[in-house]
C-alpha positions as CSV (number, residue, x, y, z in Angstrom):
1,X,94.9,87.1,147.1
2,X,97.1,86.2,144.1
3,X,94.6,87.8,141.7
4,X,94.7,91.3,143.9
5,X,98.5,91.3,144.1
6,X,98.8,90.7,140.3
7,X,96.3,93.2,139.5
8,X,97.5,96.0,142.0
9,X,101.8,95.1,141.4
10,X,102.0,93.1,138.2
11,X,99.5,94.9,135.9
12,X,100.9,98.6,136.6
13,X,104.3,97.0,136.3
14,X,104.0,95.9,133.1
15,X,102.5,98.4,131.5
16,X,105.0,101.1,132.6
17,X,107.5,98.2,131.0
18,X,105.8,98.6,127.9
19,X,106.1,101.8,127.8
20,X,109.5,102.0,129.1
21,X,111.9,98.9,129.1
22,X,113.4,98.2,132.2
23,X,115.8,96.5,129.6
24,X,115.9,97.7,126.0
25,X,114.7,95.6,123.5
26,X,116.9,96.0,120.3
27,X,116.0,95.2,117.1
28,X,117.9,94.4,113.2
29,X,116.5,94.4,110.2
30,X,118.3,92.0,107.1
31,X,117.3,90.9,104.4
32,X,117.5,87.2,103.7
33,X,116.6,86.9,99.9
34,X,115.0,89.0,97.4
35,X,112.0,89.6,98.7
36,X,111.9,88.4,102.6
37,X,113.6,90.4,105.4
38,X,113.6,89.6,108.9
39,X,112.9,91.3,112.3
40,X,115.0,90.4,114.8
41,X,113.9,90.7,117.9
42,X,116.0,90.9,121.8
43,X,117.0,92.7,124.7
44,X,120.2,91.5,127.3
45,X,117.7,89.2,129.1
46,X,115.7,86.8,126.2
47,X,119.2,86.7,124.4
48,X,120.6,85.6,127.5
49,X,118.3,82.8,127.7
50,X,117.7,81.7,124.1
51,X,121.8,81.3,124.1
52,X,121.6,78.8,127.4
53,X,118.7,77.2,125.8
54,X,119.5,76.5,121.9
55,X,121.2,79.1,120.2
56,X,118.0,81.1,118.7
57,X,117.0,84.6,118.9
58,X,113.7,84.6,121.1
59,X,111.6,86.7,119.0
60,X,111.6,87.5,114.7
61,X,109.0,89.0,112.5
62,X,109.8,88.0,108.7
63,X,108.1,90.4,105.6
64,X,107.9,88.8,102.4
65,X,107.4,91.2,99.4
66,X,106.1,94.4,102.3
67,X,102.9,92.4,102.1
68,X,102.8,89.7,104.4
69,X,104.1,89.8,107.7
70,X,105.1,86.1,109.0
71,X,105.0,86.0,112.6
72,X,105.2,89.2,114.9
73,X,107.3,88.3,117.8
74,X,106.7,89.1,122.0
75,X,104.8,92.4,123.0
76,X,107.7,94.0,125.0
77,X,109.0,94.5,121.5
78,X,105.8,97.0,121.0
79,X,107.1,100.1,122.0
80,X,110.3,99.8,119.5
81,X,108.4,98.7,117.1
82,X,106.1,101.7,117.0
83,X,108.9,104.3,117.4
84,X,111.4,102.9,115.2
85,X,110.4,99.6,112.7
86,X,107.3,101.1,111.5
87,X,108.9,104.1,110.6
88,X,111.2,102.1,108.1
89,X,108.4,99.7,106.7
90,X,106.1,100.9,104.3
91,X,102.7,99.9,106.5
92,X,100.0,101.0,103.7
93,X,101.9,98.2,102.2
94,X,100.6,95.0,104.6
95,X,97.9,93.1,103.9
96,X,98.3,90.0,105.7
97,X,100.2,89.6,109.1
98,X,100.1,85.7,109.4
99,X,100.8,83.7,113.0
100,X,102.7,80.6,112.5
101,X,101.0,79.2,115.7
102,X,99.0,80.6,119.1
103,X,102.2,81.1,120.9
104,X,102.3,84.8,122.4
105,X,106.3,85.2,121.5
106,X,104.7,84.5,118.0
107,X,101.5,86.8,118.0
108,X,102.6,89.4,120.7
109,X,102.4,92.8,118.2
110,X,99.0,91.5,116.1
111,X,97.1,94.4,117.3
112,X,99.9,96.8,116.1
113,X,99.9,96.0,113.2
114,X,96.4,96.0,112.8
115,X,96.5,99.5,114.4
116,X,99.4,101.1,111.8
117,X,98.6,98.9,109.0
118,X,95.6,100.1,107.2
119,X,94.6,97.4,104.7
120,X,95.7,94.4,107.3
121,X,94.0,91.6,108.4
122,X,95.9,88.7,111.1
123,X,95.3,85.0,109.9
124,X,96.1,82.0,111.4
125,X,95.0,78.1,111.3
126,X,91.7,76.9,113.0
127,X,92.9,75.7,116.0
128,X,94.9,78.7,116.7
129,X,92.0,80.8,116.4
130,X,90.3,80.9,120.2
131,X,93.7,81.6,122.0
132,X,94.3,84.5,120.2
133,X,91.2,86.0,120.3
134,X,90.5,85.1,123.8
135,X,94.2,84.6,125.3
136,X,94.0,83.4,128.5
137,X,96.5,84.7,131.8
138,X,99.6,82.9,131.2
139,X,102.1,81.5,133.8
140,X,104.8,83.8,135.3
141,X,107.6,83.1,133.4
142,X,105.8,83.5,130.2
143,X,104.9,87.3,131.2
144,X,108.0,87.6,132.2
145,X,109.9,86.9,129.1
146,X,107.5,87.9,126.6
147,X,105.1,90.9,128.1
148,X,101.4,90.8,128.5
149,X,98.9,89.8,125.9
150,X,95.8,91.5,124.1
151,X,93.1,90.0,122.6
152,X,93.1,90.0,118.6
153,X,90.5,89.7,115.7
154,X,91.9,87.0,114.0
155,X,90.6,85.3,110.4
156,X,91.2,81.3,109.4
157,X,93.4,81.4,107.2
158,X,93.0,80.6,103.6
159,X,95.1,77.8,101.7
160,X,97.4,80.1,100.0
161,X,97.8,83.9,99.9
162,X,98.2,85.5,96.1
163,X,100.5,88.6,96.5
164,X,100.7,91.8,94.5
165,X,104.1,91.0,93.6
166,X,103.0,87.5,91.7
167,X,104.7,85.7,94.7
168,X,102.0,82.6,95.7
169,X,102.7,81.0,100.0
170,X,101.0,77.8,100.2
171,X,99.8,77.4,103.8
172,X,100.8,74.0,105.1
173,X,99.3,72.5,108.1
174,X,102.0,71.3,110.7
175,X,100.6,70.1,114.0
176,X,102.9,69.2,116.8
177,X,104.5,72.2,118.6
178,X,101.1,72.9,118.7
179,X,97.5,71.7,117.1
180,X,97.4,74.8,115.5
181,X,100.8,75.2,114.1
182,X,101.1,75.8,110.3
183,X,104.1,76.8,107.9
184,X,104.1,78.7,104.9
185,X,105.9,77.9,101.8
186,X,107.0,79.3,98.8
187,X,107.6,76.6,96.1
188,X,108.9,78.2,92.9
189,X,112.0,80.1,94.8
190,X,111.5,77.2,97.3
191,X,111.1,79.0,100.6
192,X,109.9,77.2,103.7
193,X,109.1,79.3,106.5
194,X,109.1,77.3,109.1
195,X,108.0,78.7,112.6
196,X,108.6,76.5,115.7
197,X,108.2,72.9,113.3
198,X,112.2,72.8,113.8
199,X,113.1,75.0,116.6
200,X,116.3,73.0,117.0
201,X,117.8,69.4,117.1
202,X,117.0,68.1,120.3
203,X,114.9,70.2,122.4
204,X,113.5,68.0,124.4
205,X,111.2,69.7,126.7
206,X,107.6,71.3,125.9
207,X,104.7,73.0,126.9
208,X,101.6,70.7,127.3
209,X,100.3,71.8,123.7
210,X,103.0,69.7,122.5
211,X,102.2,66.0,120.5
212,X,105.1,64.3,119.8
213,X,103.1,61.8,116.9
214,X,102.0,64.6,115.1
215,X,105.2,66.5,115.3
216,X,106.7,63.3,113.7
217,X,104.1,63.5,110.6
218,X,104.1,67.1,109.8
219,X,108.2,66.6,109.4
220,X,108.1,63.9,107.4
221,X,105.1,65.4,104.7
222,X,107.3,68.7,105.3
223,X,110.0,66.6,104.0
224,X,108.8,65.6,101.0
225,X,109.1,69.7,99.8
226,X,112.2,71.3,97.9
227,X,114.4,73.9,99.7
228,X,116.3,76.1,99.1
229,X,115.9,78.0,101.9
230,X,114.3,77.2,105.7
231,X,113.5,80.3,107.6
232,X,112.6,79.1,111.3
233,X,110.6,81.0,114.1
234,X,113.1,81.9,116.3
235,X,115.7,83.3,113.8
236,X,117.8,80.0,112.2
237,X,118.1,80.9,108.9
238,X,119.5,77.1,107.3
239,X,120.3,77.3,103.2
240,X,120.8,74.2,100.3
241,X,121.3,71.0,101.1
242,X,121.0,71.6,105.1
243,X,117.9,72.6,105.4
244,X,116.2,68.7,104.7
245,X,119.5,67.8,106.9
246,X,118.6,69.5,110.2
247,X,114.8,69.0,109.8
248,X,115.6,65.1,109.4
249,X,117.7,65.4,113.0
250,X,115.1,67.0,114.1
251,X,112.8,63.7,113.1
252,X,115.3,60.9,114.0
253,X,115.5,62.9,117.4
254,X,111.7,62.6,117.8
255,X,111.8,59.1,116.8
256,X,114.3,58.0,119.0
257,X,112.4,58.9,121.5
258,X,109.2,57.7,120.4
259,X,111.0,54.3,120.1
260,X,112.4,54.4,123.5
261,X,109.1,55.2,125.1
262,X,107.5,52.3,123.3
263,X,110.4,50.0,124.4
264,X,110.1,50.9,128.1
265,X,106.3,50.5,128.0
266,X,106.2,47.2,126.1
267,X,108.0,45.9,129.5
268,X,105.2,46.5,131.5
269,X,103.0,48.9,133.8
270,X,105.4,52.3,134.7
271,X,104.8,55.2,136.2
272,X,105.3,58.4,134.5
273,X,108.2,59.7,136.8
274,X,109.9,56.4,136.5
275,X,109.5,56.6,132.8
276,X,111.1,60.1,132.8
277,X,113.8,59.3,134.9
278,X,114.7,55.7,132.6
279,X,114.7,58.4,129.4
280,X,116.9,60.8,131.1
281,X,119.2,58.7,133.3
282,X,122.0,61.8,133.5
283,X,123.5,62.8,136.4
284,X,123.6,66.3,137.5
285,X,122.2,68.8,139.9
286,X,119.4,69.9,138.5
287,X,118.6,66.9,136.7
288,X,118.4,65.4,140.0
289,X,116.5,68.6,141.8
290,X,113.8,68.6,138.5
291,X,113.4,64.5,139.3
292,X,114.7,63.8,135.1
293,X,112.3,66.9,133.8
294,X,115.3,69.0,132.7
295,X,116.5,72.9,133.8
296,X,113.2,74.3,131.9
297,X,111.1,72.4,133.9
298,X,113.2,73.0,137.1
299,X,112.5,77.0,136.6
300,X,109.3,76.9,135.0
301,X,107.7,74.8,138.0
302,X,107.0,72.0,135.8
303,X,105.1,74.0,133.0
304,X,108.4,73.6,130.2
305,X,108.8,69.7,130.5
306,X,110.5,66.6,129.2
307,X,106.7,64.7,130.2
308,X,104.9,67.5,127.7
309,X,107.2,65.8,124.4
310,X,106.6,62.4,125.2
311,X,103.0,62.3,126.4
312,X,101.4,61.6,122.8
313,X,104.1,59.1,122.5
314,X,102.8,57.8,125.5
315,X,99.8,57.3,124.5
316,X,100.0,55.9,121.4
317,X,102.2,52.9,122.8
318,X,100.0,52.2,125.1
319,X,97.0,52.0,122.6
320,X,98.9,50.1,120.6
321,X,100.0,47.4,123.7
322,X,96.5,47.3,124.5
323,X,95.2,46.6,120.9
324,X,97.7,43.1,120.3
């Protein structure tokens, strides 16, 4: 029955969306630095949101040297895009439209570009690969928010990409957000985009993708880069000495938590609701109502949750309680 209503309602809904925004996505074009310009992306209702939520646009495309597209934001975007951002980028241009990870708010436009953009090809890490080629039906809040999906051809990408302008973006694994994840850096002019490896401070809830461990290495090799600049996925643009600044809050954050998690396990058997409820002993309706998951999880039936962060962290105490 649910498959029936969302083919006979849903589907014809969104595709007269698509074609016609019930609410109009807007779009601005700046440019950061010589050479990289960003897309932002948002209508009334994602801006909305992504102010309640962190203080981040919800969806941006960045161009580096009109060759390599970094990202290309939700597919509800697609209709402005084709009627007014193409017609202001040079497409023969594009070469490379690279996703930063699997995400569709990340790879929503892919096969625009690959339909106005003769000489591109979309790239993204190993693990990213299947999901975008194959995306699967996602929940309803996902469609929602960021449109339906199409499937994509879709290359590994390679270590680095050369660019015409002599410009060299070293492609730097970053697992965490999601296995897939990767960020791409620039090292003479000392550029880090960024993707969702930052995201913000303390966002504490996830999808189930999410591994808290690995989210803790990829910051702290990530660290270890000049910056001058940190361009992230959602539209944070961080310069000089606060870009290694945030991106460490972001790790102390992460290992706070890792640390408490391994404090309340070394007591003894928990259960995981207990657990999340110790972590997040706040009071508040819909703490309370979303049992210690937080207001994500409470509109997002679960699938946004406090549980997804800390589950690798989980883990790994445990192994390590069971190993001594």
């Amino acid at each position: 029955m649910k498959n029936w209503l969302i083919r006979l309602f849903w589907d014809p809904f969104e595709a007269f969306c698509l074609a016609l925004p019930l609410v109009p996505i807007r779009f601005e074009i700046t440019e950061l630095t010589s050479g990289v310009q960003i897309i932002r992306l948002h209508n009334g209702v994602t801006k909305a949101l992504s102010r309640f939520s962190g203080g981040f646009d919800y969806a941006v495309i960045y161009l580096v040297d009109s060759e390599l597209i970094f990202d290309t934001g939700y597919s509800w975007a697609g209709r402005v895009l084709k009627t007014q951002v193409f017609k202001i980028l040079d497409l023969q241009k594009v070469k490379y439209v690279l996703n930063s990870h699997d995400h569709e708010d990340h790879t929503g436009n892919n096969h625009l570009f690959l339909e106005h953009c003769p000489n591109a090809r979309v790239f993204a890490a190993q693990a990213a690969i299947t999901n975008i080629r194959f995306p699967i039906q996602k929940p309803w809040y996902r469609r929602f928010l960021f449109g339906p999906e199409k499937a994509c051809d879709v290359t590994v990408t390679p270590p680095a990409f050369q660019l015409s302008s002599g410009r060299t973006l070293e492609v730097i694994p970053t697992p965490g957000h999601t296995d897939g994840h990767i960020c791409l850096y620039d090292r003479k002019n000392k550029l880090l985009f960024t993707g969702d490896l930052f995201i913000s401070e303390n966002l504490d809830t996830q999808l189930s993708d999410a591994n808290g461990p690995r989210w803790v290495d990829s910051l702290q090799r990530i660290l270890t880069l000049e910056m001058g600049y940190l361009f992230d996925g959602h539209g944070v643009v961080v310069s000089g000495l606060n870009c290694k600044k945030r991106l460490r809050a972001k790790l102390d954050f992460l290992i706070l938590l890792k640390n408490k998690v391994t404090e309340i396990i070394a007591r003894g058997p928990i259960t995981q609701a207990e657990l999340i409820r110790e972590l997040n002993a706040t009071s508040g309706l819909v703490n309370s109502l979303s049992m210690g998951e937080g207001w994500m999880s409470f509109i997002t039936s679960g699938n946004f949750s406090r549980s997804n962060l800390i589950r690798g962290f989980v883990e790994e105490a445990s192994d390590n309680t069971h190993s001594k």
